[in-house]
N, C-alpha and C positions, 0 to 999 in steps of 0.2 A: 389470229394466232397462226404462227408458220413452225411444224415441225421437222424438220428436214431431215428426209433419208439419208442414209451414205453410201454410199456404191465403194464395190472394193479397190478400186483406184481412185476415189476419194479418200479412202479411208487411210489409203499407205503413205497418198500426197500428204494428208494431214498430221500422218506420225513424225513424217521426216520434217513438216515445217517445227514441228510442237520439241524435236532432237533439236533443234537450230536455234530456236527461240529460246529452249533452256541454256543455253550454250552462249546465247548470245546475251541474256541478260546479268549475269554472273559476269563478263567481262567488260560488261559497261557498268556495270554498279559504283564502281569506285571510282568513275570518269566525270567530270564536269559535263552537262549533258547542255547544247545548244541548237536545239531544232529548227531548223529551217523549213519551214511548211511550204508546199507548193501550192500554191492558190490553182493554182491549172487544174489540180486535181482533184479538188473543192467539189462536193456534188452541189448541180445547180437546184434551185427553189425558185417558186412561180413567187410564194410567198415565204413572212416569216414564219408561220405554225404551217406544216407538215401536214399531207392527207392522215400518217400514220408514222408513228413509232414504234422502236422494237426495243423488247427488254428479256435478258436473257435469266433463263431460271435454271438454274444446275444443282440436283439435287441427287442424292440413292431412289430408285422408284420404288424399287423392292425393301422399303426397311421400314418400320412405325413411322417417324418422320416422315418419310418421303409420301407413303401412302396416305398420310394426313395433310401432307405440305401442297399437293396434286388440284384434287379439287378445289381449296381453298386458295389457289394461283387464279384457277378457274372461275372460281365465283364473283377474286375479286375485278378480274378482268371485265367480266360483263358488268357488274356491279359501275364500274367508273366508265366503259363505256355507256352505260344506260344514261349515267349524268350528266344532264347538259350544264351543270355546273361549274364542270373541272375537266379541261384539254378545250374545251367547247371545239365538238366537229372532229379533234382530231385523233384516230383511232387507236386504241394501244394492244397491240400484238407484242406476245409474250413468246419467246422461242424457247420449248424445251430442250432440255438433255441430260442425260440420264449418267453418274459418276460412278456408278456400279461399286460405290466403297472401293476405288482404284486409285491412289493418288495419279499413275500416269495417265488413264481412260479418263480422270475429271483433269487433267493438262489440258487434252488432247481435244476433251468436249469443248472447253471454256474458249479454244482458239476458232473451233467452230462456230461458237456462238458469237466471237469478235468478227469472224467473215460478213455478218447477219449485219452491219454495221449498230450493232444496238447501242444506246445510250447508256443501258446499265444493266448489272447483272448481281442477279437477286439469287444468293447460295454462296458456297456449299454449306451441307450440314454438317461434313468434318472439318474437324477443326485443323487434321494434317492436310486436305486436299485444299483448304485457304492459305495455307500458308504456303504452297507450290502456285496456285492460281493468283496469288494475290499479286505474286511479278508481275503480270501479265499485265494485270490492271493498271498497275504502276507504270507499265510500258506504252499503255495505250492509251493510257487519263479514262479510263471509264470505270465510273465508284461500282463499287464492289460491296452490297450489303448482304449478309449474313444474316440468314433466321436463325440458324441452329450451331453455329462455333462458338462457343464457349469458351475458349482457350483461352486465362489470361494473357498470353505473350503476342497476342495480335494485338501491337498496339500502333496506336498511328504515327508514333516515330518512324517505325520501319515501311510501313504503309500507310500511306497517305490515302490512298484510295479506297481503304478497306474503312467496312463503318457494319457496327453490331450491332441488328435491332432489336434481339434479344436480350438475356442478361448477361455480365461475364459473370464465371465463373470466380472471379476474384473474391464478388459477394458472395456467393454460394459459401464459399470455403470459411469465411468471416461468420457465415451464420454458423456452420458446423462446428467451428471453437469457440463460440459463446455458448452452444447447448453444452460442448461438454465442460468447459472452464461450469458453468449454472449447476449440470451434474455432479461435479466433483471427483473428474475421473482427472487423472496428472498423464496416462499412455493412453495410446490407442494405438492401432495396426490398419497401414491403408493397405485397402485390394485393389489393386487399379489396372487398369486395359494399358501395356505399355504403347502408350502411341503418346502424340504429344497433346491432348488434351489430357488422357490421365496423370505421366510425368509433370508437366505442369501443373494443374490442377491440384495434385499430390504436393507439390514442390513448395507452392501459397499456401495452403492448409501447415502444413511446418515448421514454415514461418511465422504464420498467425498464433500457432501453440506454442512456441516459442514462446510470446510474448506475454505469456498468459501462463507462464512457466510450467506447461506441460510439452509433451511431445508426439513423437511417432515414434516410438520404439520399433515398428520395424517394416519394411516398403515392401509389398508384396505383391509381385507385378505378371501379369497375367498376358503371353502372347495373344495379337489378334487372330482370332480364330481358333485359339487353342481348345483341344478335346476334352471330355469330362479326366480321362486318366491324368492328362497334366493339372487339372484345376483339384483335383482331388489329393494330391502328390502336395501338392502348395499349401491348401487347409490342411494336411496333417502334418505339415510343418511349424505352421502360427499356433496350432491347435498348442504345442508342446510348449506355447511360447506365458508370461506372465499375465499380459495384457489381454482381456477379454471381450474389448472396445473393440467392432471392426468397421473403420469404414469403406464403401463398396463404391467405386468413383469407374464403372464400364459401362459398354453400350447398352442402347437398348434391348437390341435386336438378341443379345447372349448375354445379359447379366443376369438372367434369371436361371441361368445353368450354376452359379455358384452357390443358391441358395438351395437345388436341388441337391449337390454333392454336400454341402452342411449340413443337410437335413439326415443325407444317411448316414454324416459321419455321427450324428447324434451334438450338433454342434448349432441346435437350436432350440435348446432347453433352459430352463435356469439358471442364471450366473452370467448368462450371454446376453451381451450389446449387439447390439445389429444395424448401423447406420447408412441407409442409401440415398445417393443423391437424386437428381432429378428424374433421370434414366428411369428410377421403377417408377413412378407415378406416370411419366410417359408412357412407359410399356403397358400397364393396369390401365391407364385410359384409352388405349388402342385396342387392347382385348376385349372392350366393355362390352357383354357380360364378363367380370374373370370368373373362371371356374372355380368351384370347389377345393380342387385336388392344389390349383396355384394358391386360393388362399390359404390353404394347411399348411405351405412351404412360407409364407411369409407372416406367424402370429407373430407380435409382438415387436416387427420389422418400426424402427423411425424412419422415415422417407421426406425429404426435402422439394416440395414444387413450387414452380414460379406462379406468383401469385400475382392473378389482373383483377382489377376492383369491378366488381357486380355493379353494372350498368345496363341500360335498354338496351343498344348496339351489340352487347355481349348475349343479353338472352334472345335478342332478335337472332345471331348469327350461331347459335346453339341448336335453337330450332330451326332451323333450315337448312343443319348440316343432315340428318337422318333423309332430307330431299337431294341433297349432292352426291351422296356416296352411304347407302343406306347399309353397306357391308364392313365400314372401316368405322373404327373409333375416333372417337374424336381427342386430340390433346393442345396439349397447350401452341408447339407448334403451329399448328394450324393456324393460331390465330395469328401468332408471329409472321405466318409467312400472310396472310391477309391484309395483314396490318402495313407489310414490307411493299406489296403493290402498289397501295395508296400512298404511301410515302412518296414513288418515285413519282406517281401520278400530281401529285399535291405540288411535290418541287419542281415538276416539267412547267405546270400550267403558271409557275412564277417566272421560271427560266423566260419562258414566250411572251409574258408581261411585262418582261424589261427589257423586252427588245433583243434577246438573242436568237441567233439561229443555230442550227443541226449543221453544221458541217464535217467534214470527216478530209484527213489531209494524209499524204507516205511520210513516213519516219524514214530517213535517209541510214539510221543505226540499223534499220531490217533488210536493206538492199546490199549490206556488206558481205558477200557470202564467199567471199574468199575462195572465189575459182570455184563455189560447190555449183551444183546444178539447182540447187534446192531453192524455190521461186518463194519469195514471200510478199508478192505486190499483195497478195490479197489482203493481210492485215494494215488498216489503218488507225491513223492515232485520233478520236474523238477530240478537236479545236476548243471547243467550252467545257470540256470535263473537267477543269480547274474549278470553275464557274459555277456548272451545277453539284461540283460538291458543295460548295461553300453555302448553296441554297439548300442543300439536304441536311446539312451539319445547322443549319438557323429552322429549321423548321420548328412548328411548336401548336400542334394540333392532339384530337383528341381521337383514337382509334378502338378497337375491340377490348385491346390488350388495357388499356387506361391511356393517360397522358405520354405523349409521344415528343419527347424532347432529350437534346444531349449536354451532357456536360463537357465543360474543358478536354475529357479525356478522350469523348464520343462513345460516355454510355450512358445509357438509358439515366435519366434522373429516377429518383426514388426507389430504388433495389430493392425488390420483398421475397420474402416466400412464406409458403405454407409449412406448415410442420403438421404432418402425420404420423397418425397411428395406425399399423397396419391388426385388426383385429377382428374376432367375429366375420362376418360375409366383407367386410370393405375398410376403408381407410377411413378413419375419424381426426377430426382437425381438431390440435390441442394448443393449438396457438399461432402466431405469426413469428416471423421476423425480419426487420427493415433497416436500413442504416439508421437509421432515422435516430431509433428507441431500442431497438435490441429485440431481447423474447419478450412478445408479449402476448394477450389472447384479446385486444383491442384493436381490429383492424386497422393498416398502417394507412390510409386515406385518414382519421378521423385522427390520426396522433400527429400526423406532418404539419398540421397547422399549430399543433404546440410546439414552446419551445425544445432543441435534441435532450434527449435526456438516458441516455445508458449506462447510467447506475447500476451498481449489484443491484440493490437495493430497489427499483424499480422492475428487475426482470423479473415472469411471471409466465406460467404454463400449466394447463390444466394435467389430471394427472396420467400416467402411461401405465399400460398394460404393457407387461415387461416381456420375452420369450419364458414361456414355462408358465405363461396364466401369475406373473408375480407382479404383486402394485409396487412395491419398495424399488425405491432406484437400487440395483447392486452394484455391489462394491468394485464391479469392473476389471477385477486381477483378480488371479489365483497364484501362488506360489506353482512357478516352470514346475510341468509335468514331463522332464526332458532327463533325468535320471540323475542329473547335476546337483548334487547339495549344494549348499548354501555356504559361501567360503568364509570362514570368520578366522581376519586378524586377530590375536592377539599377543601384548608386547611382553619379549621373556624379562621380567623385573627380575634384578638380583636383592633390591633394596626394597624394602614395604611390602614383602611376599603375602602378607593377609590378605592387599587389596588385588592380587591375582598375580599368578607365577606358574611354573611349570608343574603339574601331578603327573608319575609314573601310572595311575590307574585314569580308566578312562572317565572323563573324555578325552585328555593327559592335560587339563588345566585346572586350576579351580583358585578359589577367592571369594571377596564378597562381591567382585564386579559379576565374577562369572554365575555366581548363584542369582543376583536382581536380574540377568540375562535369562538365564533359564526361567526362571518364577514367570518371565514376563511371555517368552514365547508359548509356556503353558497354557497360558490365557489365552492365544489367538484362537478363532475357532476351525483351524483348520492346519495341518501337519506342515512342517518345515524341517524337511530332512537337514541335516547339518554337520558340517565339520570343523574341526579347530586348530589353526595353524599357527604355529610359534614365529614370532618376528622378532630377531635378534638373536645375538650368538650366544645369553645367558653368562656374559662373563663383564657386562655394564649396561646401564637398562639403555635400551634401543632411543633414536629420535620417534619423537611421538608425531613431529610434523611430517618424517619421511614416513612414516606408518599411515597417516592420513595420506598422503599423494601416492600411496601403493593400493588406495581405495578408488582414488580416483582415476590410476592407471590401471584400471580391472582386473586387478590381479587381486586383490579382496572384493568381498560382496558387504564386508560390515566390517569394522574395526570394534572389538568389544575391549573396555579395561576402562582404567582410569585416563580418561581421555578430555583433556581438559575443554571448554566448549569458548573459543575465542574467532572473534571478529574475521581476520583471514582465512581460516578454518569454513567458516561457515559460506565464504563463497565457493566452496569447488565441494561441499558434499551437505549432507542434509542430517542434521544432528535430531536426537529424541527428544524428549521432555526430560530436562536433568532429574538424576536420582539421588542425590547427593549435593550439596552446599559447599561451594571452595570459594578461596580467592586468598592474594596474596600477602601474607604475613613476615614479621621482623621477628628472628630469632636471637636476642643475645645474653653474654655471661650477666650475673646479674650478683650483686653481694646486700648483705644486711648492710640497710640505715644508721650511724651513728646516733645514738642519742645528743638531743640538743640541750643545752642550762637557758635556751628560748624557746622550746617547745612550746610554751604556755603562749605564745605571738601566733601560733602557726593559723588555728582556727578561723583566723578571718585576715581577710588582704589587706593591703595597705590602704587603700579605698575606704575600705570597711573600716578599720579603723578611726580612720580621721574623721569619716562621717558622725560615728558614733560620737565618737570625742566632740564635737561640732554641735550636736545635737544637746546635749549632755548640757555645754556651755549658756546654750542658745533655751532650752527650756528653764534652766536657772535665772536667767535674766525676764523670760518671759511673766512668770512667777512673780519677781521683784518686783516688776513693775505692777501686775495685777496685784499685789497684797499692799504695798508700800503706804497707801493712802487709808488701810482698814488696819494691818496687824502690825503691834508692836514692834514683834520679832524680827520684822523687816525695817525698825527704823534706827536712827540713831548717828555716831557717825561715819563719814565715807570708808572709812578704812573697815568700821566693821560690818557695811553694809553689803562691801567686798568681799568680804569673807565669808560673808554669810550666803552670797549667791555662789561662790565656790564648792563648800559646804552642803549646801543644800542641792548642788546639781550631783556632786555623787555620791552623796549617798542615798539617794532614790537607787541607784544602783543594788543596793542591797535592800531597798528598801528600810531603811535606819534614819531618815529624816527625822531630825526631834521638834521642826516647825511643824504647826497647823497652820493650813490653809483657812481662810477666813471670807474671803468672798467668792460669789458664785462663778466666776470667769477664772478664776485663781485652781477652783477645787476642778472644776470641767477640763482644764490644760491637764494639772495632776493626774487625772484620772486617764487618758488617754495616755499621756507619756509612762505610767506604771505600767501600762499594757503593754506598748513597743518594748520598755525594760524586760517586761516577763520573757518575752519571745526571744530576744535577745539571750539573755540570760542560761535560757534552755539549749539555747541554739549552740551557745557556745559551750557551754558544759557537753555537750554530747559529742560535736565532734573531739574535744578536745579527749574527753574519754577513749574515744579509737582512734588517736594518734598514739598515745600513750600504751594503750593496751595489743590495738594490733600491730603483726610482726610487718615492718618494712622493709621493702627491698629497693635498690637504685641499682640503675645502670648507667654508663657513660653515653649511649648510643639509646637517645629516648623515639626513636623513631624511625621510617624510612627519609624525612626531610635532612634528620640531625645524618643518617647512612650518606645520601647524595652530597651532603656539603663537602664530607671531608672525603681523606683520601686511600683510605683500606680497603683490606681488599674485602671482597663480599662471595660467600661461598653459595653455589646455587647447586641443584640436582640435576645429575646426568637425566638428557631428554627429555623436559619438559620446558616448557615455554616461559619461563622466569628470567631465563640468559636474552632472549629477545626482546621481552619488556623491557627490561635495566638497561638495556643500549639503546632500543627504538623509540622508547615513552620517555622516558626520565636523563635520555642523554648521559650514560656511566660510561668511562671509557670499557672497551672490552678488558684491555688489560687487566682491569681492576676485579675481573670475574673469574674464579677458581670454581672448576665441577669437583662435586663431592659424587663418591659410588653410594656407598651407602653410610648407615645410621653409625657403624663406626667413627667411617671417616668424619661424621658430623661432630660426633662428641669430641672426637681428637682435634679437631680445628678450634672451633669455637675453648676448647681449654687451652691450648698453644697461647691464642691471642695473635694478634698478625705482626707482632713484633717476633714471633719466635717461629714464624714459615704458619701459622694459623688463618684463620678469617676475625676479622671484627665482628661482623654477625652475618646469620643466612636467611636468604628472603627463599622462602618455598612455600606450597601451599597448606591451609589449614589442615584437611586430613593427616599429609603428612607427619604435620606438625603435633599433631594429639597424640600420633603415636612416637615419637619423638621424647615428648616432655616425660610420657607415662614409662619410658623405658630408661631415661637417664634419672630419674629418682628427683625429679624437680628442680635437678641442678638451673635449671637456666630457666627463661619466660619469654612471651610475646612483648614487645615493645612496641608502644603506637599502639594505633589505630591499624586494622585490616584496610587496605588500599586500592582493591579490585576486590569486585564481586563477580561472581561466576559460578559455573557447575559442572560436574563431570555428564557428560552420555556418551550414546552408542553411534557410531559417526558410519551413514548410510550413502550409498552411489547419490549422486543427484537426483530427484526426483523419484526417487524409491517407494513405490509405495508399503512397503513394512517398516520404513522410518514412521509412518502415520500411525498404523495399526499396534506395532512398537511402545508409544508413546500412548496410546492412549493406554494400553496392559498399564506403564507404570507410572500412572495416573489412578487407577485402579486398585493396584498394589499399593501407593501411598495409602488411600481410602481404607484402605483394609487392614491397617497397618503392619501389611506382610514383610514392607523395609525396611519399619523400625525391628521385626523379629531379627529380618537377617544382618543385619547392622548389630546387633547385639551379640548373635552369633559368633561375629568373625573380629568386633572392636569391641570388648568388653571390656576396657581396662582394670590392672589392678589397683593401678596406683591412682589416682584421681588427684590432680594438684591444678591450683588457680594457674588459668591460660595464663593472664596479663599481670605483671606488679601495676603494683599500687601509685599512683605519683601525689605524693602531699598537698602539690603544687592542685590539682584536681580536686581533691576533698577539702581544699579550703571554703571556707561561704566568704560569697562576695554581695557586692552590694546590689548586683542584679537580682538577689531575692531575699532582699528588704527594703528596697525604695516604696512599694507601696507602701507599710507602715509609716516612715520618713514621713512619706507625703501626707499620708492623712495628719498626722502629726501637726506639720507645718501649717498644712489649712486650719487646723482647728485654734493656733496660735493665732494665726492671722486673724480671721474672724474674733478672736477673745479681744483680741488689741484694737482692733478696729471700733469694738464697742466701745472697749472702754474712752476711749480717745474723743467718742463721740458725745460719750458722757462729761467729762469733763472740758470740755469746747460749750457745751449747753450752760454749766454752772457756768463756765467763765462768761458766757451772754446776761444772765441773769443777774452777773454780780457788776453789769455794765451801768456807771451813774444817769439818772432821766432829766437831767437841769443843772443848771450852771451853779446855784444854790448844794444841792448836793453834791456839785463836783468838789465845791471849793471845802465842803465838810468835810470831806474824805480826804481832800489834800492835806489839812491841816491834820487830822489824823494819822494819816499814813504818809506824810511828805514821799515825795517820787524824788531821785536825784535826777532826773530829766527832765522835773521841773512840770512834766506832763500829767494829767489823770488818766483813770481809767481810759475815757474816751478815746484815748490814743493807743492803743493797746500795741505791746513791746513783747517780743517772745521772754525776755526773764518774767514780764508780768504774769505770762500765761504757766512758765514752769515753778513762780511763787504759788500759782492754785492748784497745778500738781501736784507740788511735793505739802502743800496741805494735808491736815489731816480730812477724814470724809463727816467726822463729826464737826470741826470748825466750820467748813464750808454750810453746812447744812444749820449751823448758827448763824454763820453771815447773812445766809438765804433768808431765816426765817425775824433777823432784828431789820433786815431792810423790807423785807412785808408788812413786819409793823409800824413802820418808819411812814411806810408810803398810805395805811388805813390811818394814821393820825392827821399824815397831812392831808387826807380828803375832808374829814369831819370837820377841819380847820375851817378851809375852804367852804364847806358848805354851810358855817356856821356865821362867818361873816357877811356871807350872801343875804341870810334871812337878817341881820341886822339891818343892813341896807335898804332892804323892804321896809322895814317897820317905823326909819326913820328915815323919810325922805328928804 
């Protein structure tokens, strides 16, 4: 190990080279850089590996970090020297120096350590004194790893040479918007050290709430070094502020000064979030023992640490640290910077493995010094630092910290931390979280071999003792204690004054909007000073959509009124739970129905009709055929067999048939089709009753389809979003759209007609509309169908949280049904008349509900017929002659004009045993049974002759 003094004419040589080199790199940055190395200048080697190497460590000595980062350089120096493992032989000397938290002092160290000709240099722990040293490195090819800069904005675009072997911050900040997105908190307020780890670090977290549609409501930035009177001056500014989330993103060495000044401000009690990041868990493990007095100052504190997985190496190097440095605490650094030795030790002993050597060569861009006197031979540019980065970026060993590998980005694989609770004597661990899975309380070594998985639905955390001894997560905002009411739009209506208009007494508003407003703020459990401002000149109701973008130009805090709740709307502000039912309605003139001399047609469709009729025809003939071979009634000739299936098919209708059914297939059809008749019957006597009795009305304009076809005009209400729909949705020319002021204006249009400067009819919404119909004496009605669904609320900043607490009040108030009271209150009506007419065309019955009957119907025919058919197929087998003998009997009996018998069987033959009676057939049946017992007797009578006389 070599620490090098500096003598005061070292020290001045050093500032002016460290003036020169800043100066000089800044003007070669944007240059095509093409190095000419002097091999002359090449230091020589007996061999390839080196008696000894140097590696430079720049750290703060005086800070938690540093004084943990110290020993732990040290132990692991010996530690890889002890190994005849790793360099074999060759010696690794560590050169300190010390950055005094100076970005120029750590310039100025870092080029002194480049004198040292070291292959690598292990620090800084700020994250602003890496981002000045990191030139350097860049200038000189010698990697650059960092135990302790966190900064996301060190990335290896800009530096190539720089490599994190700690965590970034980028995950840090990812974990703190999943706890609070998990909490349910929409704001929080960061406190952060303004330097560039905080700004930054602030900057990512903003962006991650963003995304997760919360925020930072407000950046609260804390000079380095600043006194308790400015840190104090700051907290009683946030204090005033809504959001009661604080995150605390500063140093080690001073972030515990902000929770002393919150403590007196009484700003760590009840109500209060308290979120800090790594920094306290550092600080707490450097103090170890912490006092009493620090843990008073931090109950109920969450605190985020980097988490390295409990292994032997970890407790080995745990217990050995109270031997290193029996006075300093131990932190996680520590092990980072541990961990960071053997790294370059690990990549050296590869670098020498593959045959490279240590050479160091002049950069001819340092010798430019433009006439100065200021000498820079001393710095040289390391020949393989290309090389051996590329072997420290592949590395993939296993260290204190866990698995020691990078990704694409060059950070660390598998990003964790711990989440604590800060409570009682120490911090208690309530979970984790990793890229991996999110929050969870399942160590992130045993979930990374499953598949990623960060679902809500998955995330998990045991539970927190809050500031104030409180288990419940609280609700994270208070209504601003900053003397500022609460600014409520609302819009001056001249037309629909029930649902809010201007009142000369206070509040100077009132309505039924503004009473579900008040009922509901009632409910919150906690005061909301407020004021009520008039929007619009009162002489035509205001736009409702510039009334919403004067919310979101912060010139309101809440728009209160009939505020209709639509799609555009909902992206620039955050609406309640509706209190009230709208959506868009057809207003037009409407006159009584003429009576018809065919009313008595109307009750059923043309459909309906024919079926019926169809059916009627169709079970008549079914009938005939089942009785025709049993009942008279059904016989005789064609003409009045005709008549008789006419006949008999309706008057089933009235039931007035004067045939009996006579067989069993015949009576089963009957009895099922009387039933379809009854239903029938009923069905239509009823509607036909309320067409005849009740009062009908028509209109020309049956709808918003029949409105869009044609070409009138269409009257809508000043400031509401009905003029935008008609032109943006359904394509209406604007021309064709007249604003009406008010209820006047409305009755007078719509009576005009649009032939006389009128409207044909007005599309506005439902509420309107109630009150509309109930004040014109039922002159006019709804036409159609309602065509948009929707509802009115109370329209909030983005991300507001009294839009939430809002909405659940009237949610509340529904439950209660304290809406329906004030609803009644303010829309009583006196007049009460049917919203919609009537359309005939609607109350007809059609045959979509009576095809079932039909159909049972139909099966039960089919089946009837089927039988029969199958019965009379059977006689006609059995009347089939068995011998050429009986064929020719029958022929001469019944001569065929085809000259053929039975045996040839002819469709007339088959419809001669149909249209038989069932009593002949069943004579036929039974003289050819006798026919065929004779002629056995015959036969077997002869036989025994035969015997007896042989």
């Amino acid at each position: 190990m070599m620490v090098r003094g500096v003598s005061m004419a070292k020290a001045i040589r050093v500032v002016l080279l460290c003036v020169s080199v800043l100066w000089v790199v800044p003007k070669e940055c944007a240059c095509t850089r093409n190095y000419s190395r002097d091999s002359s200048s090449s230091l020589p080697t007996l061999s390839q590996r080196p008696s000894s190497v140097n590696v430079g460590a720049l750290f703060t000595y005086d800070s938690f970090i540093g004084k943990a980062a110290k020993p732990a350089f040290k132990a692991a120096m010996d530690d890889v020297n002890a190994d005849q493992t790793v360099l074999k032989g060759v010696k690794l000397n560590i050169v300190f120096q010390d950055s005094n938290c100076s970005g120029f002092i750590g310039t100025m160290g870092a080029l002194q350590l480049m004198e040292t000709k070291v292959v690598a240099a292990i620090g800084p722990q700020s994250s602003g004194i890496a981002h000045m040293i990191a030139y350097v490195a860049n200038e000189l090819h010698v990697p650059l790893l960092s135990f302790g800069a966190t900064d996301p904005t060190l990335s290896s675009l800009q530096y190539p040479y720089f490599l994190r072997t700690t965590q970034n911050d980028y995950f840090q900040m990812h974990a703190i918007a999943d706890f609070v997105s998990y909490s349910g908190w929409r704001q929080v307020i960061a406190i952060f050290v303004d330097d560039e780890c905080g700004r930054n670090g602030v900057s990512v977290l903003g962006d991650v709430l963003a995304k997760k549609r919360s925020r930072i409501s407000y950046k609260a930035a804390i000079t380095p070094g600043a006194d308790a009177t400015f840190i104090k001056d700051l907290l009683v500014s946030v204090n005033l502020m809504a959001s009661r989330v604080f995150v605390v993103h500063v140093n080690p060495d001073s972030g515990l000064h902000v929770f002393r000044v919150a403590k007196s401000l009484g700003m760590m009690g009840s109500g209060y979030v308290w979120i800090a990041t790594d920094w306290l868990p550092t600080a707490m493990d450097s103090m170890d023992p912490v006092d009493s007095n620090t843990m008073d100052l931090l109950q109920g504190v969450v605190a985020f640490r980097h988490y390295t997985n409990d292994s032997t190496a970890k407790t080995q190097f745990m217990a050995r640290w109270k031997n290193l440095t029996p006075n300093v605490g131990f932190n996680s650094y520590a092990m980072y910077a541990y961990d960071s030795v053997w790294l370059v030790a690990r990549a050296l002993d590869v670098f020498f493995r593959e045959n490279n050597k240590i050479t160091f060569s002049k950069d001819p861009n340092l010798h430019k010094t433009n006439g100065s006197t200021v000498q820079l031979s001393a710095l040289s540019v390391f020949n393989g630092g290309e090389k051996f980065m590329k072997i420290i970026l592949g590395m993939n060993h296993t260290g204190v910290t866990g698995p020691i590998q990078f990704d694409s980005d060059r950070n660390r694989v598998n990003p964790a931390y711990e989440i604590l609770n800060l409570e009682g004597t120490g911090p208690r661990r309530v979970g984790y979280w990793s890229n991996h899975s999110g929050l969870s309380v399942v160590p992130p070594e045993i979930l990374n071999s499953n598949p990623p998985n960060t679902s809500t639905a998955n995330q998990h955390l045991y539970g927190i003792i809050w500031p104030g001894e409180v288990t419940k997560s609280p609700r994270g905002w208070v209504f601003p204690n900053n003397g500022k009411p609460l600014r409520i739009g609302v819009p001056n209506r001249v037309s629909y004054t029930d649902y809010v208009s201007k009142d000369k007494n206070p509040p100077g508003v009132r309505g039924y909007c503004i009473d579900v407003f008040e009922a509901a703020i009632e409910l919150l459990p906690y005061p909301v000073p407020r004021t009520y401002i008039l929007y619009g000149d009162g002489k035509r109701n205001p736009s409702y959509d510039n009334l919403v973008n004067e919310v979101v130009a912060d010139n309101f805090d809440v728009a209160v009124g009939d505020i209709t709740i639509v799609t555009n709307r909902t992206r620039y502000v955050d609406f309640t739970q509706p209190f009230i039912e709208s959506g868009l309605v057809v207003v037009a003139p409407v006159k009584e129905a003429k009576s018809s001399p065919w009313s008595f047609l109307k009750p059923f469709t043309i459909e309906m009709w024919a079926v019926t009729g169809a059916f009627f025809l169709f079970v008549g003939a079914m009938v005939w055929i089942l009785e025709h071979r049993f009942n008279q009634e059904f016989r005789g000739p064609p003409r009045r067999q005709l008549i008789t299936i006419f006949w008999f098919s309706f008057s089933t209708m009235f039931f007035s048939h004067r045939e009996n059914t006579v067989s069993s297939l015949g009576r089963l059809v009957l009895i099922i089709w009387l039933f379809v008749v009854l239903i029938i019957n009923s069905s239509y006597t009823a509607s036909l009753t309320s067409i005849l009795t009740v009062r009908q009305l028509t209109s020309r304009i049956e709808g918003i389809d029949t409105l869009v076809a044609s070409n009138e005009l269409i009257g809508v209400q000043d400031g509401t979003f009905a003029r935008n729909y008609l032109v943006n949705e359904l394509n209406i020319a604007p021309s064709r759209i007249k604003f009406l002021k008010d209820e006047e204006q409305y009755l007078s249009a719509l009576q005009l007609g649009p032939k006389d400067g009128g409207v044909a009819a007005i599309v506005d919404e439902l509420p309107y509309i109630e009150v509309l119909l109930t004040n014109s004496n039922c002159k006019f009605r709804t036409v159609g169908q309602e065509f948009t669904r929707t509802g009115w609320g109370f329209a909030f900043q983005r991300d507001s949280p009294l839009a939430v607490d809002m909405s659940t009040a009237i949610l509340q108030l529904s439950e209660e049904g304290e809406l329906e009271k004030i609803h009644r209150k303010w829309l009583n009506y006196k007049h009460e008349c049917s919203m919609q007419i009537s359309n005939s065309e609607d109350s007809q019955l059609s045959l979509k509900s009576f095809w079932g009957l039909f159909l049972i119907c139909g099966i039960t025919c089919f089946m009837a017929l089927t039988v029969f058919f199958w019965r009379v197929f059977w006689q006609y087998q059995r009347l089939q002659p068995e011998n050429a003998d009986e064929e020719r009997a029958g022929e001469v009996s019944e001569p065929s004009r085809s000259g053929r018998g039975l045996r040839a069987p002819s469709f007339k033959e088959l419809i001669k045993v149909v249209d038989k009676k069932e009593a002949e057939i069943k004579e036929m049946l039974k003289q050819k049974s006798n026919k065929k017992l004779k002629a056995t007797e015959s036969a077997a009578g002869s036989s025994h002759s035969q015997r007896e006389n042989p």
